[in-house]
N, C-alpha and C positions, 0 to 999 in steps of 0.2 A: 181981815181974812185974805187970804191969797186967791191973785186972782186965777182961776182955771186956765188962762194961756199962759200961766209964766212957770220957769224952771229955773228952782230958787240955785243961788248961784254955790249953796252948801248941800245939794243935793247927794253929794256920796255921802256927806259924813250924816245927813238925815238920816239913808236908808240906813246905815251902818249901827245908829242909834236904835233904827226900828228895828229891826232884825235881832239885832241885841236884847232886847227888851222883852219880846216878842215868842224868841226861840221854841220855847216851852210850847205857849199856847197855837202858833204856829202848826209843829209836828202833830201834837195832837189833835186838833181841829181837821186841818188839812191833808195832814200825810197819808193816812190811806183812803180818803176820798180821790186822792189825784193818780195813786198808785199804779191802780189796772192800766190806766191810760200810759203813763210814761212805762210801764213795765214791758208794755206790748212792743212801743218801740225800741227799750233796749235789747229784748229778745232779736229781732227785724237787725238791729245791727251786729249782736252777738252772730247771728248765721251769717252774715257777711263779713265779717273776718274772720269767722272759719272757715267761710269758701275761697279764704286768700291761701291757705295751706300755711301760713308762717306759724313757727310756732310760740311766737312773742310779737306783742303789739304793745305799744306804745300809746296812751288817748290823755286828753285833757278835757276835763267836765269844769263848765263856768257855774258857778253857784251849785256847790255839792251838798249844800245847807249841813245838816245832823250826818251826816254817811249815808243813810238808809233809806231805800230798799236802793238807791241805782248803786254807790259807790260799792256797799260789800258786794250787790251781785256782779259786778265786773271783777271786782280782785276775788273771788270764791272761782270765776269760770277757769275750768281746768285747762281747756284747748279752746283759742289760744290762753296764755296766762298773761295777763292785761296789767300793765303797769302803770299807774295812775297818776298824773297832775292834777290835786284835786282842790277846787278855788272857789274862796266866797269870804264878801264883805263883811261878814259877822263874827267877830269873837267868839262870840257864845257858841253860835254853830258849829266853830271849828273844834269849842271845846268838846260839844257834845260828838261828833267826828271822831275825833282823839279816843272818846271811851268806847265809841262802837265799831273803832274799825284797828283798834289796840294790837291784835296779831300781826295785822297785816302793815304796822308802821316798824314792831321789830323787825320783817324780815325785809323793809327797805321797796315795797311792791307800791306804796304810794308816800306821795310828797303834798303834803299841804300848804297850802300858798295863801296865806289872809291877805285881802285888799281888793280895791278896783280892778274890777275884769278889763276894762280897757288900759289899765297900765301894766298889764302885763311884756313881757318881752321874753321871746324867742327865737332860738336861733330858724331861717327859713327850713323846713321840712324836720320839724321834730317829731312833728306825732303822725300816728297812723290814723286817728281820728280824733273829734270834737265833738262833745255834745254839752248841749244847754240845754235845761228844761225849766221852763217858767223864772228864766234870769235875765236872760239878754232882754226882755219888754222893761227892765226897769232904767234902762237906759234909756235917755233922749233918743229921738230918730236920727239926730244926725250921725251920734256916736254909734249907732246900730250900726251905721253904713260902713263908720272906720274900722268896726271889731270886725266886721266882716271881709275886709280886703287883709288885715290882718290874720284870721283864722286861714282863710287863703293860702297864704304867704306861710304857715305855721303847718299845713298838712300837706306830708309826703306825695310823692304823685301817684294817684288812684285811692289817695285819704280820705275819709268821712267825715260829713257835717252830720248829724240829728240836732234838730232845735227845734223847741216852736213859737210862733210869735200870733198876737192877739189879730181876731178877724177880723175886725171894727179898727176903722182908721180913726187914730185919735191921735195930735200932738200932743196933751195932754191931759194926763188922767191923774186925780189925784184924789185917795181918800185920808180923810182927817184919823179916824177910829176904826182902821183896818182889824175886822175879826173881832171889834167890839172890846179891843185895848186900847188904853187909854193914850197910851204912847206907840198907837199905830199908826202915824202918817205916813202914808204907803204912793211913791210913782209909778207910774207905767205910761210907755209909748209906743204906737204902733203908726206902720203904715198899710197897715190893712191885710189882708188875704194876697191881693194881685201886686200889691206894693212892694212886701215880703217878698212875694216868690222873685217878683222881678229885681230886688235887690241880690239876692242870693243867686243868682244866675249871671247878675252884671260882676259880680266879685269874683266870678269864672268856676261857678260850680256848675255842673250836671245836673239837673233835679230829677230823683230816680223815684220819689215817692211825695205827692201834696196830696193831702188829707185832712178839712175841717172837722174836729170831733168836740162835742160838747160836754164838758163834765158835769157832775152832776150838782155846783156850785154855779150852773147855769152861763156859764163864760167857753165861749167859745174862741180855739186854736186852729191857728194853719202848724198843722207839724209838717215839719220837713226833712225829707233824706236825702243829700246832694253827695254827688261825688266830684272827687278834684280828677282833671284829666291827668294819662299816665304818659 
Protein backbone atom coordinates (compact mmCIF):
# COMPACT_ATOMS: atom_id res chain seq x y z
CA UNK A 1 0.00 0.00 0.00
CA UNK A 2 1.14 3.47 -0.46
CA UNK A 3 2.52 5.27 1.86
CA UNK A 4 0.33 8.47 2.97
CA UNK A 5 3.28 10.93 2.55
CA UNK A 6 4.16 10.13 -0.83
CA UNK A 7 2.88 11.50 -4.34
CA UNK A 8 3.09 8.72 -6.72
CA UNK A 9 5.10 10.00 -9.54
CA UNK A 10 1.97 8.88 -12.15
CA UNK A 11 -0.25 10.99 -10.24
CA UNK A 12 -1.89 12.96 -13.35
CA UNK A 13 -2.55 9.95 -15.36
CA UNK A 14 -4.13 8.33 -11.90
CA UNK A 15 -6.47 11.03 -11.45
CA UNK A 16 -7.19 10.96 -15.14
CA UNK A 17 -8.06 7.25 -14.95
CA UNK A 18 -10.28 8.10 -11.89
CA UNK A 19 -12.16 10.71 -13.15
CA UNK A 20 -12.66 8.66 -16.21
CA UNK A 21 -14.05 5.90 -14.42
CA UNK A 22 -15.87 7.63 -12.06
CA UNK A 23 -17.74 10.41 -14.19
CA UNK A 24 -21.14 8.96 -13.93
CA UNK A 25 -21.14 8.19 -10.33
CA UNK A 26 -19.19 11.30 -9.56
CA UNK A 27 -22.15 13.82 -10.97
CA UNK A 28 -24.61 11.83 -9.53
CA UNK A 29 -23.55 11.43 -6.07
CA UNK A 30 -21.84 14.73 -5.74
CA UNK A 31 -23.27 17.27 -8.11
CA UNK A 32 -25.91 18.60 -6.56
CA UNK A 33 -24.83 18.05 -3.00
CA UNK A 34 -21.94 20.77 -3.82
CA UNK A 35 -24.00 22.92 -6.10
CA UNK A 36 -25.78 25.48 -3.71
CA UNK A 37 -22.41 26.12 -2.50
CA UNK A 38 -20.34 26.65 -5.71
CA UNK A 39 -23.54 28.23 -7.21
CA UNK A 40 -23.50 31.01 -4.67
CA UNK A 41 -20.18 31.99 -5.70
CA UNK A 42 -20.56 31.92 -9.25
CA UNK A 43 -23.52 34.20 -8.82
CA UNK A 44 -20.85 36.75 -6.26
CA UNK A 45 -18.62 36.74 -9.56
CA UNK A 46 -21.45 36.91 -12.22
CA UNK A 47 -22.31 40.52 -10.28
CA UNK A 48 -18.74 41.53 -10.45
CA UNK A 49 -18.37 41.65 -13.99
CA UNK A 50 -21.29 42.98 -14.51
CA UNK A 51 -20.27 45.78 -12.30
CA UNK A 52 -17.18 46.11 -14.92
CA UNK A 53 -19.90 47.45 -17.51
CA UNK A 54 -17.85 45.37 -20.48
CA UNK A 55 -19.99 43.77 -22.55
CA UNK A 56 -17.74 40.56 -23.14
CA UNK A 57 -15.66 38.70 -20.78
CA UNK A 58 -13.29 36.38 -21.39
CA UNK A 59 -12.82 33.34 -17.99
CA UNK A 60 -11.04 30.09 -17.79
CA UNK A 61 -12.62 27.35 -15.38
CA UNK A 62 -9.83 24.64 -14.19
CA UNK A 63 -11.79 21.24 -13.94
CA UNK A 64 -15.23 22.10 -15.63
CA UNK A 65 -15.90 18.37 -14.97
CA UNK A 66 -19.54 17.34 -16.93
CA UNK A 67 -20.41 21.34 -17.99
CA UNK A 68 -23.15 21.60 -15.34
CA UNK A 69 -24.51 23.78 -13.38
CA UNK A 70 -21.17 26.39 -13.51
CA UNK A 71 -20.14 26.08 -17.29
CA UNK A 72 -23.77 26.40 -18.82
CA UNK A 73 -24.54 28.96 -16.33
CA UNK A 74 -21.81 31.29 -17.33
CA UNK A 75 -22.36 30.73 -21.22
CA UNK A 76 -26.50 31.08 -20.78
CA UNK A 77 -25.51 34.84 -18.76
CA UNK A 78 -26.83 37.32 -21.17
CA UNK A 79 -24.66 40.55 -19.75
CA UNK A 80 -21.82 40.10 -19.65
CA UNK A 81 -21.75 37.14 -22.50
CA UNK A 82 -18.87 34.97 -20.96
CA UNK A 83 -16.73 33.06 -23.25
CA UNK A 84 -15.33 30.17 -21.83
CA UNK A 85 -11.88 28.10 -21.62
CA UNK A 86 -13.19 25.23 -20.29
CA UNK A 87 -10.55 22.51 -18.69
CA UNK A 88 -10.30 19.18 -16.99
CA UNK A 89 -8.32 15.98 -16.88
CA UNK A 90 -11.07 13.64 -17.65
CA UNK A 91 -12.11 12.27 -21.02
CA UNK A 92 -15.18 11.21 -20.01
CA UNK A 93 -16.15 14.61 -18.41
CA UNK A 94 -15.27 16.30 -21.32
CA UNK A 95 -17.46 14.00 -23.18
CA UNK A 96 -20.12 14.44 -21.02
CA UNK A 97 -19.39 18.59 -21.44
CA UNK A 98 -19.61 18.09 -25.17
CA UNK A 99 -23.52 16.83 -24.79
CA UNK A 100 -24.63 19.30 -22.23
CA UNK A 101 -23.13 22.24 -23.40
CA UNK A 102 -23.56 21.26 -27.45
CA UNK A 103 -25.27 24.98 -28.40
CA UNK A 104 -23.04 26.73 -26.87
CA UNK A 105 -19.72 24.78 -28.64
CA UNK A 106 -21.63 25.56 -32.24
CA UNK A 107 -21.62 29.01 -31.75
CA UNK A 108 -17.83 28.98 -30.66
CA UNK A 109 -18.71 30.73 -26.79
CA UNK A 110 -16.60 27.86 -25.26
CA UNK A 111 -13.30 25.86 -26.00
CA UNK A 112 -12.66 22.70 -24.30
CA UNK A 113 -9.10 21.92 -23.32
CA UNK A 114 -8.49 18.02 -22.00
CA UNK A 115 -5.30 17.59 -19.90
CA UNK A 116 -3.26 18.83 -16.83
CA UNK A 117 -4.41 22.27 -15.48
CA UNK A 118 -0.93 22.98 -14.76
CA UNK A 119 0.37 22.55 -18.27
CA UNK A 120 -1.76 24.69 -19.48
CA UNK A 121 -0.31 27.96 -21.35
CA UNK A 122 -1.32 31.31 -22.06
CA UNK A 123 -0.71 34.23 -23.49
CA UNK A 124 -0.06 36.91 -20.24
CA UNK A 125 -3.58 38.80 -19.68
CA UNK A 126 -5.97 36.58 -21.58
CA UNK A 127 -8.75 36.26 -19.34
CA UNK A 128 -10.84 38.50 -17.46
CA UNK A 129 -11.31 35.76 -14.81
CA UNK A 130 -10.34 32.22 -13.32
CA UNK A 131 -12.26 29.99 -11.51
CA UNK A 132 -11.52 26.52 -9.92
CA UNK A 133 -13.99 24.67 -7.86
CA UNK A 134 -12.89 21.52 -5.99
CA UNK A 135 -9.89 21.07 -8.81
CA UNK A 136 -6.81 22.98 -7.92
CA UNK A 137 -6.69 20.64 -4.18
CA UNK A 138 -5.99 17.76 -6.50
CA UNK A 139 -2.75 19.10 -7.11
CA UNK A 140 0.33 18.76 -4.91
CA UNK A 141 1.05 21.85 -2.88
CA UNK A 142 3.80 22.82 -4.53
CA UNK A 143 2.26 22.80 -7.85
CA UNK A 144 -0.64 24.80 -6.25
CA UNK A 145 1.86 27.52 -5.82
CA UNK A 146 2.94 27.36 -9.57
CA UNK A 147 -0.65 27.44 -10.99
CA UNK A 148 -1.07 30.17 -8.98
CA UNK A 149 1.70 32.68 -10.06
CA UNK A 150 0.62 31.41 -13.46
CA UNK A 151 -3.29 32.33 -13.18
CA UNK A 152 -1.60 35.71 -12.12
CA UNK A 153 0.24 36.12 -15.08
CA UNK A 154 -2.98 34.73 -17.19
CA UNK A 155 -5.61 37.44 -15.67
CA UNK A 156 -6.08 40.84 -17.16
CA UNK A 157 -5.45 43.69 -14.82
CA UNK A 158 -8.49 44.06 -12.32
CA UNK A 159 -9.16 39.89 -13.35
CA UNK A 160 -10.85 37.41 -11.01
CA UNK A 161 -9.68 34.50 -9.02
CA UNK A 162 -12.91 32.27 -7.40
CA UNK A 163 -11.31 28.95 -6.05
CA UNK A 164 -11.40 27.00 -3.16
CA UNK A 165 -8.99 25.08 -1.39
CA UNK A 166 -9.37 22.46 1.63
CA UNK A 167 -9.19 23.94 5.37
CA UNK A 168 -7.21 21.22 6.79
CA UNK A 169 -3.61 21.37 6.01
CA UNK A 170 -2.63 18.24 4.59
CA UNK A 171 0.41 17.35 2.14
CA UNK A 172 -1.25 14.46 1.46
CA UNK A 173 -4.55 13.03 1.16
CA UNK A 174 -5.24 10.10 -0.36
CA UNK A 175 -8.39 7.83 -0.79
CA UNK A 176 -8.19 4.25 -2.32
CA UNK A 177 -12.32 3.78 -3.08
CA UNK A 178 -13.37 7.38 -3.45
CA UNK A 179 -17.38 7.31 -3.43
CA UNK A 180 -17.28 3.79 -3.00
CA UNK A 181 -15.77 2.90 -6.68
CA UNK A 182 -13.72 0.55 -7.19
CA UNK A 183 -11.37 2.45 -9.41
CA UNK A 184 -11.68 5.59 -7.06
CA UNK A 185 -8.16 6.41 -6.06
CA UNK A 186 -8.60 9.90 -5.35
CA UNK A 187 -5.55 13.04 -4.23
CA UNK A 188 -5.82 16.05 -2.62
CA UNK A 189 -3.60 18.66 -1.12
CA UNK A 190 -3.85 21.50 0.89
CA UNK A 191 -2.08 24.07 2.78
CA UNK A 192 -4.65 24.89 4.87
CA UNK A 193 -7.21 27.90 5.49
CA UNK A 194 -4.21 30.60 6.34
CA UNK A 195 -1.75 28.74 4.07
CA UNK A 196 -4.26 29.18 0.97
CA UNK A 197 -5.07 32.74 1.55
CA UNK A 198 -1.53 33.46 2.12
CA UNK A 199 -0.56 31.83 -1.06
CA UNK A 200 -3.02 33.69 -3.13
CA UNK A 201 -1.99 37.06 -1.96
CA UNK A 202 1.77 36.14 -2.31
CA UNK A 203 0.92 35.31 -6.21
CA UNK A 204 -0.24 39.14 -6.03
CA UNK A 205 -3.92 38.93 -5.79
CA UNK A 206 -6.34 41.08 -3.56
CA UNK A 207 -8.36 38.91 -1.38
CA UNK A 208 -11.90 40.47 -1.65
CA UNK A 209 -13.75 37.62 -0.08
CA UNK A 210 -12.42 34.29 2.43
CA UNK A 211 -15.09 32.23 3.64
CA UNK A 212 -14.98 28.63 5.36
CA UNK A 213 -18.20 26.82 4.35
CA UNK A 214 -18.87 23.26 5.05
CA UNK A 215 -20.73 21.06 2.68
CA UNK A 216 -22.99 18.81 3.47
CA UNK A 217 -20.31 15.84 2.62
CA UNK A 218 -18.90 17.26 5.97
CA UNK A 219 -15.45 18.68 4.21
CA UNK A 220 -14.76 21.77 4.74
CA UNK A 221 -13.45 24.94 2.17
CA UNK A 222 -11.54 28.19 2.25
CA UNK A 223 -13.30 29.86 -0.99
CA UNK A 224 -11.79 32.43 -2.31
CA UNK A 225 -12.40 35.86 -4.36
CA UNK A 226 -9.14 37.73 -5.29
CA UNK A 227 -8.70 40.40 -7.39
CA UNK A 228 -5.52 41.13 -9.78
CA UNK A 229 -4.43 44.91 -9.36
CA UNK A 230 -5.43 47.27 -12.35
Amino acid sequence: MMSSQTVPSDLKDRMKNTYDAIAQTYNAKLGTILDHIRLDYLSRLLNLLSETGMDEVSLLELGCGAGIPSTKTLLDNAHPSIHVTANDISTSQLDLARQHLAEHIQTGKVHLVQGDMLGLDFPPQSFDAVMGFYSIIHLPRDEQVILMKKIVEWLKPGGYLVANFSEEEKEVNIAENWLGEENGWTFWSAWGAEGSKRMVEEAGLDILVKEVRTSTVDSAFLWVIGKKGS
